[in-house]
C-alpha beads as a LAMMPS data file, in Angstrom:
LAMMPS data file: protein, C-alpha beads

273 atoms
272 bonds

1 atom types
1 bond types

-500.0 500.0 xlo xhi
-500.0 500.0 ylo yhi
-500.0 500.0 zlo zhi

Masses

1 110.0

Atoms # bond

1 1 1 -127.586 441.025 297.256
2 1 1 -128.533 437.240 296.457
3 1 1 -131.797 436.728 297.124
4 1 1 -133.346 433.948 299.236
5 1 1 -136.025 431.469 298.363
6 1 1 -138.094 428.130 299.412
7 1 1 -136.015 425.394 299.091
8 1 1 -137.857 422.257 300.165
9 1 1 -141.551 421.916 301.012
10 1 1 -142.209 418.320 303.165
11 1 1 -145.680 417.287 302.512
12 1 1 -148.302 415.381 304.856
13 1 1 -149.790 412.138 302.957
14 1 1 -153.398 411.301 303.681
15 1 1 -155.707 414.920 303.308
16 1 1 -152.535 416.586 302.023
17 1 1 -150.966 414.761 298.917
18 1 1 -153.499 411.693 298.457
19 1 1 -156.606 410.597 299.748
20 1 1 -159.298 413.855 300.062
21 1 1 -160.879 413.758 303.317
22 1 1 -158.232 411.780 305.196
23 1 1 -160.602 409.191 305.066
24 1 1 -158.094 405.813 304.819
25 1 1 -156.767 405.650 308.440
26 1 1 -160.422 406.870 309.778
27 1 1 -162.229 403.846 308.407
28 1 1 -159.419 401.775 309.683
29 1 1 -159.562 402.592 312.781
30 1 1 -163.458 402.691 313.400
31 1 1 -163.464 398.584 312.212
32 1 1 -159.981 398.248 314.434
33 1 1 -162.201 399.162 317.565
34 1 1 -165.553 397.516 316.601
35 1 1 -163.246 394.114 315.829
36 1 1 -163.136 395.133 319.661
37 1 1 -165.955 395.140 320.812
38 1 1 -165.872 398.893 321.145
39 1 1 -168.436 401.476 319.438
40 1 1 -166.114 404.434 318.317
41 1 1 -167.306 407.269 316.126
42 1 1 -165.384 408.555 313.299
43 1 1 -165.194 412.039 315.190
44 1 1 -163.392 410.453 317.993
45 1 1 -161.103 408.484 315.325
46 1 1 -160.316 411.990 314.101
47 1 1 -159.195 413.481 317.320
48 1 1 -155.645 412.386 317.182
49 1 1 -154.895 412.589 313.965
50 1 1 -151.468 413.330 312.561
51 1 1 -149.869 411.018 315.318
52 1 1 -147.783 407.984 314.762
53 1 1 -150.614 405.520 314.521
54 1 1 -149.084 403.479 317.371
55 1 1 -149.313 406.713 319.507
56 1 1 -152.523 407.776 317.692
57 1 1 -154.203 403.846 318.837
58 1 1 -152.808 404.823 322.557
59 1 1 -154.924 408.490 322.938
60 1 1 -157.803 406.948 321.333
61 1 1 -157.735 404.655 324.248
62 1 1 -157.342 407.231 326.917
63 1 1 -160.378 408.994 325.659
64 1 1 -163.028 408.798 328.185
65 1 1 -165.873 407.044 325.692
66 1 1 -163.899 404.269 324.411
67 1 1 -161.351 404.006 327.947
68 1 1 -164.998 403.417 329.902
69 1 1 -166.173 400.816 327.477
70 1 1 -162.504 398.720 326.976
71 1 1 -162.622 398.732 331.428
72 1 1 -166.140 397.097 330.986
73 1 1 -165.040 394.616 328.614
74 1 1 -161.187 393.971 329.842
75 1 1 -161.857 394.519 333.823
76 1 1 -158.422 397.151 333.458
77 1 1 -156.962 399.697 331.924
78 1 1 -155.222 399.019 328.350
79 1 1 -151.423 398.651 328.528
80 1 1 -148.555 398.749 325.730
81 1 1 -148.861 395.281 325.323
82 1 1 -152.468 396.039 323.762
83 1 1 -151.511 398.993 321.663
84 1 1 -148.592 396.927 320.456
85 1 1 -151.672 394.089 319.500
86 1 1 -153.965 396.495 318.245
87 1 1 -150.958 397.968 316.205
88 1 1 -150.852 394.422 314.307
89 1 1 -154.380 394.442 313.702
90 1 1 -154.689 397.787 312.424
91 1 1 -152.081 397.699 309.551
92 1 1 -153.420 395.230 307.227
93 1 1 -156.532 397.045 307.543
94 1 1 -155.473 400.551 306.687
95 1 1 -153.321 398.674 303.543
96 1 1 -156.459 397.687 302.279
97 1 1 -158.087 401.081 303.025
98 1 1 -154.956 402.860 301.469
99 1 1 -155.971 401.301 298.083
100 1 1 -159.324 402.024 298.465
101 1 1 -158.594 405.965 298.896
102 1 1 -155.332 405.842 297.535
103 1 1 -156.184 409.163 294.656
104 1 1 -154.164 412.499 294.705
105 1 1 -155.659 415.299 295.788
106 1 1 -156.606 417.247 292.964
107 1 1 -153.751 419.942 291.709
108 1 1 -150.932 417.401 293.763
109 1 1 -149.441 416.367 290.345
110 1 1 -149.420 419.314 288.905
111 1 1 -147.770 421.352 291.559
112 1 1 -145.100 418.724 291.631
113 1 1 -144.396 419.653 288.474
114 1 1 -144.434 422.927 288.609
115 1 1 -142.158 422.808 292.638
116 1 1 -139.645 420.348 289.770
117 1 1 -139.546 423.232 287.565
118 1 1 -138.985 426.088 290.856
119 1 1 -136.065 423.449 291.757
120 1 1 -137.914 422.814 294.449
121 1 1 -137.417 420.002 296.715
122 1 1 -140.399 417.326 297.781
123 1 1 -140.265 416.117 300.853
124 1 1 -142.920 413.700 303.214
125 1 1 -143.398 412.877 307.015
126 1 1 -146.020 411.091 307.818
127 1 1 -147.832 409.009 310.322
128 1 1 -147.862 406.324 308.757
129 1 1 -145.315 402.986 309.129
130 1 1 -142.842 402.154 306.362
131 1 1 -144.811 399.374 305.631
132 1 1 -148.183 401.347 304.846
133 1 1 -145.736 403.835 303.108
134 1 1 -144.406 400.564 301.042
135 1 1 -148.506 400.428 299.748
136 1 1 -148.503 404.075 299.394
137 1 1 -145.409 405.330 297.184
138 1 1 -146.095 403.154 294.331
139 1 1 -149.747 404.124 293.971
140 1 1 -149.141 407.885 294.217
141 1 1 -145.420 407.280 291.830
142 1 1 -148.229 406.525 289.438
143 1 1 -150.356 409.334 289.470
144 1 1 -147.647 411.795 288.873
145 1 1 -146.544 412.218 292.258
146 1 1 -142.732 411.556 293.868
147 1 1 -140.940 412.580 297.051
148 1 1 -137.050 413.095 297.053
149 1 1 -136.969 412.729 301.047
150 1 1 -139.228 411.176 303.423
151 1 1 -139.590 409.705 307.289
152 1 1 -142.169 407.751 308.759
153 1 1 -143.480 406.403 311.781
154 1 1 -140.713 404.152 313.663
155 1 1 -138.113 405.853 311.735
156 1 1 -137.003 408.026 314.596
157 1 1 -137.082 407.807 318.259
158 1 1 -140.280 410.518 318.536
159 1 1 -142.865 411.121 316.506
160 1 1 -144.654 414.681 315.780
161 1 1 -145.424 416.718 317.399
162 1 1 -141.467 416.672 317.924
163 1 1 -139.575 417.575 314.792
164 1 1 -136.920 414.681 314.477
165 1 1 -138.518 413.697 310.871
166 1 1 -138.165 416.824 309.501
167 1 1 -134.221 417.076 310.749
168 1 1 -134.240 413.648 308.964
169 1 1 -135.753 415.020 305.430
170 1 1 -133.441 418.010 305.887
171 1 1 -130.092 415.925 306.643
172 1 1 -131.682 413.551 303.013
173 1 1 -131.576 416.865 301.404
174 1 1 -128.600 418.363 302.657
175 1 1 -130.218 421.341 303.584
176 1 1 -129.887 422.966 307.075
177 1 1 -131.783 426.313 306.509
178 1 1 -135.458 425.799 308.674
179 1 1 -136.136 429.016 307.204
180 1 1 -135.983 427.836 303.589
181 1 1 -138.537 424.691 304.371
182 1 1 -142.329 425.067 304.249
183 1 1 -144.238 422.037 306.275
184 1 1 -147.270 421.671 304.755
185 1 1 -149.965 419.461 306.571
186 1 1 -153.751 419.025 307.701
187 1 1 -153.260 418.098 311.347
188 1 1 -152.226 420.055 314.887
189 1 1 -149.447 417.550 315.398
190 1 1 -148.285 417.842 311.811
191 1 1 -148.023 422.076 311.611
192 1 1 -146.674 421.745 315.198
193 1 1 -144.071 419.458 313.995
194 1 1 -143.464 421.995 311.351
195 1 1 -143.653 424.597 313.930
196 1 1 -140.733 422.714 316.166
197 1 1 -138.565 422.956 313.167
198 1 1 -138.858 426.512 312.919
199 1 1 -140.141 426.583 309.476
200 1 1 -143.026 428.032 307.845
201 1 1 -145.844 426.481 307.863
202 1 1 -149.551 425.996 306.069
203 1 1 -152.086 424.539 307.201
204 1 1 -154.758 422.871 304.897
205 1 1 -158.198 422.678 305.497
206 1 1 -160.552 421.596 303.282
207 1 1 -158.828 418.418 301.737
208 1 1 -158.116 417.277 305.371
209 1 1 -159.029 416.191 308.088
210 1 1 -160.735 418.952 309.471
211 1 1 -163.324 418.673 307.035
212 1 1 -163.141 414.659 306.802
213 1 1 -165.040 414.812 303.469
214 1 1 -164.285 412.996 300.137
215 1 1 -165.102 415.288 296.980
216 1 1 -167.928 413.193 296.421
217 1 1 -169.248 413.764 299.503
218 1 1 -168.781 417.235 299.767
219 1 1 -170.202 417.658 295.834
220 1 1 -173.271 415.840 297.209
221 1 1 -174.237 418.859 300.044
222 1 1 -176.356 421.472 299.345
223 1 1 -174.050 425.030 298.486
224 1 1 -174.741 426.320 301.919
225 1 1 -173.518 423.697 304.146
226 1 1 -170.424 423.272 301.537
227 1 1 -170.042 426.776 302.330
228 1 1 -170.529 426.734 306.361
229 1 1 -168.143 423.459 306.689
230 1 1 -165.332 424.929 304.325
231 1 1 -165.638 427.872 307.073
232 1 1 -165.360 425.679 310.106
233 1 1 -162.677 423.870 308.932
234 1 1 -160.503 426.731 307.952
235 1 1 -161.288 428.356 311.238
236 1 1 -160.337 425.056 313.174
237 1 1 -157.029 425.152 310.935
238 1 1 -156.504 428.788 312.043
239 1 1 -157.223 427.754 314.986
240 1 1 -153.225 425.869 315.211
241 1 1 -151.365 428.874 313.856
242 1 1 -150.055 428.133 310.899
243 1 1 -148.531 431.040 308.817
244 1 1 -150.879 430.153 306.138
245 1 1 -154.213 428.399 305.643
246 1 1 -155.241 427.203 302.149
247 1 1 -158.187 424.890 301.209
248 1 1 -155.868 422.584 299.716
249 1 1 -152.143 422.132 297.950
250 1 1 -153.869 423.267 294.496
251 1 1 -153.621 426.512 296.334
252 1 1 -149.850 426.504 297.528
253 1 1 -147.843 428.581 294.900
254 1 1 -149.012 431.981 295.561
255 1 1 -148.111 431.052 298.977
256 1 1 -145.119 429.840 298.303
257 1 1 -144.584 433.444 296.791
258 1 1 -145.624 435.385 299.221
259 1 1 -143.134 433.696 301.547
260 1 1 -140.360 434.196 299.003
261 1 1 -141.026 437.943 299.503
262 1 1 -140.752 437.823 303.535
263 1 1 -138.154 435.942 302.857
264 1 1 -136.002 439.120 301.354
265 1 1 -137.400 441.408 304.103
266 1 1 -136.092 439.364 306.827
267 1 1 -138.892 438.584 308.028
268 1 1 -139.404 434.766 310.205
269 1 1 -142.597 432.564 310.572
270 1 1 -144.652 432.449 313.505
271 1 1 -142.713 430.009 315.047
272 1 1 -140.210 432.148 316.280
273 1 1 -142.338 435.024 317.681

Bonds

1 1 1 2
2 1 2 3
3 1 3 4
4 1 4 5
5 1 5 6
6 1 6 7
7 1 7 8
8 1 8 9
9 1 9 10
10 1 10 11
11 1 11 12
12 1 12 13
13 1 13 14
14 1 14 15
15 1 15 16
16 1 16 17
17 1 17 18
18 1 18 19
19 1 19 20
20 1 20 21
21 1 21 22
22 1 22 23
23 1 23 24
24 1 24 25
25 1 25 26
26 1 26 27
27 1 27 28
28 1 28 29
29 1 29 30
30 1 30 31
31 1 31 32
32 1 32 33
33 1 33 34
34 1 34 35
35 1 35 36
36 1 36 37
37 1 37 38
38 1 38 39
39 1 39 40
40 1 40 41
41 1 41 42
42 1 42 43
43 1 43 44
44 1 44 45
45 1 45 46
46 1 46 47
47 1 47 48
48 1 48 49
49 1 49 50
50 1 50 51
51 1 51 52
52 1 52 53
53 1 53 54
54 1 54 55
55 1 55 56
56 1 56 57
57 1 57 58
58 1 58 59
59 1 59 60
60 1 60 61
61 1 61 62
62 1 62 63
63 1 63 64
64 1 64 65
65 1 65 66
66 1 66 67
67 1 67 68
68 1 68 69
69 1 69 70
70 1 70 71
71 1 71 72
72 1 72 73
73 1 73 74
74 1 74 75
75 1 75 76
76 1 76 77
77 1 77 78
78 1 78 79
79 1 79 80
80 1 80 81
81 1 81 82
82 1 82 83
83 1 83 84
84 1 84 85
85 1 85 86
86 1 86 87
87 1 87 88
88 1 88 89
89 1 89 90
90 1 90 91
91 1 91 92
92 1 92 93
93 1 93 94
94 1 94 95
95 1 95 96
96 1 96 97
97 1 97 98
98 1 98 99
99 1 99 100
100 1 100 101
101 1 101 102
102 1 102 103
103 1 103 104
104 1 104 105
105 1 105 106
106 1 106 107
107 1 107 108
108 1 108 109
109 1 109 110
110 1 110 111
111 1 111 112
112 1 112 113
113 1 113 114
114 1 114 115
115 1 115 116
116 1 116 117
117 1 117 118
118 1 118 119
119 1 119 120
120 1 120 121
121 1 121 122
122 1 122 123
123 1 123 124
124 1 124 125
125 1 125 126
126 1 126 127
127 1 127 128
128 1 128 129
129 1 129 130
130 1 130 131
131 1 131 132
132 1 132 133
133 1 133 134
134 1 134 135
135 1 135 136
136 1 136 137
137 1 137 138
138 1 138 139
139 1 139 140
140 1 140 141
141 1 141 142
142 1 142 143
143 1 143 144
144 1 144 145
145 1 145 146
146 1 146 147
147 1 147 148
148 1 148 149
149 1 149 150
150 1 150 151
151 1 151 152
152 1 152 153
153 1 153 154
154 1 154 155
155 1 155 156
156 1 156 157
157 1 157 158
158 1 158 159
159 1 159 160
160 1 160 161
161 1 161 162
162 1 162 163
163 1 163 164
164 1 164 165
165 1 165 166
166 1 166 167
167 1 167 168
168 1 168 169
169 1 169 170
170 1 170 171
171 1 171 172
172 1 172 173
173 1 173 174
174 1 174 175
175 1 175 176
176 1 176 177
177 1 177 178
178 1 178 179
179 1 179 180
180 1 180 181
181 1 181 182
182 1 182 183
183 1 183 184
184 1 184 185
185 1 185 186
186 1 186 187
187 1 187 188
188 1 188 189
189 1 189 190
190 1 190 191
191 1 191 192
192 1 192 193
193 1 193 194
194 1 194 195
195 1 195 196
196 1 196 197
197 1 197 198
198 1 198 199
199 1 199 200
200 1 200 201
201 1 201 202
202 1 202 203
203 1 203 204
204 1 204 205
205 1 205 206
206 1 206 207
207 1 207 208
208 1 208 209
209 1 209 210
210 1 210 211
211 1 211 212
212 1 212 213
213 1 213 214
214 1 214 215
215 1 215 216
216 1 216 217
217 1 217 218
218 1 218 219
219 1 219 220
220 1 220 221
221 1 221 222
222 1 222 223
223 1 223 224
224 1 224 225
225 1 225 226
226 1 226 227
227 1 227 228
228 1 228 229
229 1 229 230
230 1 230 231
231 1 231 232
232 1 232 233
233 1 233 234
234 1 234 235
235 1 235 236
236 1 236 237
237 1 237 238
238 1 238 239
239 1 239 240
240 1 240 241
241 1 241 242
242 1 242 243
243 1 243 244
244 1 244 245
245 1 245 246
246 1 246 247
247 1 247 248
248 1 248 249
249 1 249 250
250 1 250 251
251 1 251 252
252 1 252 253
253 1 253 254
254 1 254 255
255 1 255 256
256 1 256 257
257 1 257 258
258 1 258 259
259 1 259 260
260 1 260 261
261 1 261 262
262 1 262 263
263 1 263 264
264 1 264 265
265 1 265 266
266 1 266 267
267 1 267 268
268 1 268 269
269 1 269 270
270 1 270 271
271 1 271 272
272 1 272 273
């Protein structure tokens, strides 16, 4: 009997693939809200992550902290027509923070390399707009890192959680198997989006935003907070039922085997339990 195997593994961008700590779109949206009048933590920045960043600008405005202080200044609740403004503002901010955090994760390239060699397909859905994505590809085509599929915010009717962008990096690859796709991402809406697929799915924690770290950062901290954050953020990852957790994508092949192997049992992800 033939046996079956991976086919295609869609990637995440920023905290999966580039940019350690997911730390690009944070900083963006902090100055977005201050350019606002509005004092918004980085924590609360965090909370939506994985969303399309039109959708992600809308929940940050629903949450209590920032909807009490845009009532004070505005006199009424937000409406489209200010997430569509905010929208404009927020872009050629995140471009510039893009370039500023714009370096693979370490192990990215050489995992491509080695997925190339598996005859593995690369695939990406993101968050992020075509344009951003436009600022993106180049920089990471330069560090040793290419995708043979992607979709992006805008590009179909919903966003993640819902799982139209993986159907549309499945229909680029002309593959139709969910069971032969791994979604690999850092976010609840991202591994749910994997999840609505049906594929497997891995979660990553300590690249991420769960952690929300750079390396430098995180080489800066004494060994036992290193330690007791790595924990928390793998738990929080855990936490969204993934079929996997790993640190980061430098620890995806044994994964990627271990799959392989369930794979010839007959065995499904958790998805369709």
């Amino acid at each position: 009997m033939m046996k079956t195997s991976i086919e295609a593994i869609i990637f995440d961008w920023a905290g999966t693939t580039i940019d350690f700590g997911s730390r690009a779109p944070m900083g963006a949206f902090v100055k977005l809200f201050e350019s606002e009048g509005i004092d918004m933590t980085i924590a609360q920045a965090r909370i939506p992550m994985g969303m399309n960043k039109w959708d992600h600008i809308n929940a940050l405005l629903h949450l209590p902290g920032i909807q009490s202080q845009w009532l004070r200044i505005h006199g009424r609740s937000h409406s489209n027509a200010d997430v569509d403004r905010l929208l404009g503002i927020f872009v050629p901010m995140n471009k510039i923070s893009i370039r500023e955090c714009g370096q693979l994760i370490p192990g990215v390239a050489e995992l491509a390399r080695e997925l190339r060699e598996r005859e593995i397909k690369i695939g990406s859905t993101t968050g992020y707009t075509k344009e951003l994505l436009d600022i993106l590809i180049p920089i990471a085509k330069e560090q040793g890192y290419e995708v043979d599929a992607l979709s992006y915010a805008g590009d179909t009717p919903l966003g993640r959680p819902a799982a139209q962008m993986m159907h549309k990096c499945a229909e680029q690859l002309g593959f139709d198997n969910p069971l032969l796709f791994i979604k690999v991402d850092d976010t609840k809406p991202g591994i749910e989006e994997g999840m609505n697929f049906g594929c497997w799915t891995v979660g990553v924690a300590v690249s991420g935003n769960a952690l929300g770290l750079s390396c430098e950062e995180l080489g800066a901290l004494p060994q036992e907070d290193v330690t007791s954050l790595k924990d928390f953020a793998r738990n929080a990852i855990q936490a969204m039922r993934p079929d996997y957790v790993i640190d980061s994508v430098a620890d995806l092949l044994p994964v990627i085997d271990k799959i392989n192997r369930r794979l010839d049992l007959g065995e499904k992800p958790n998805s369709w339990s």
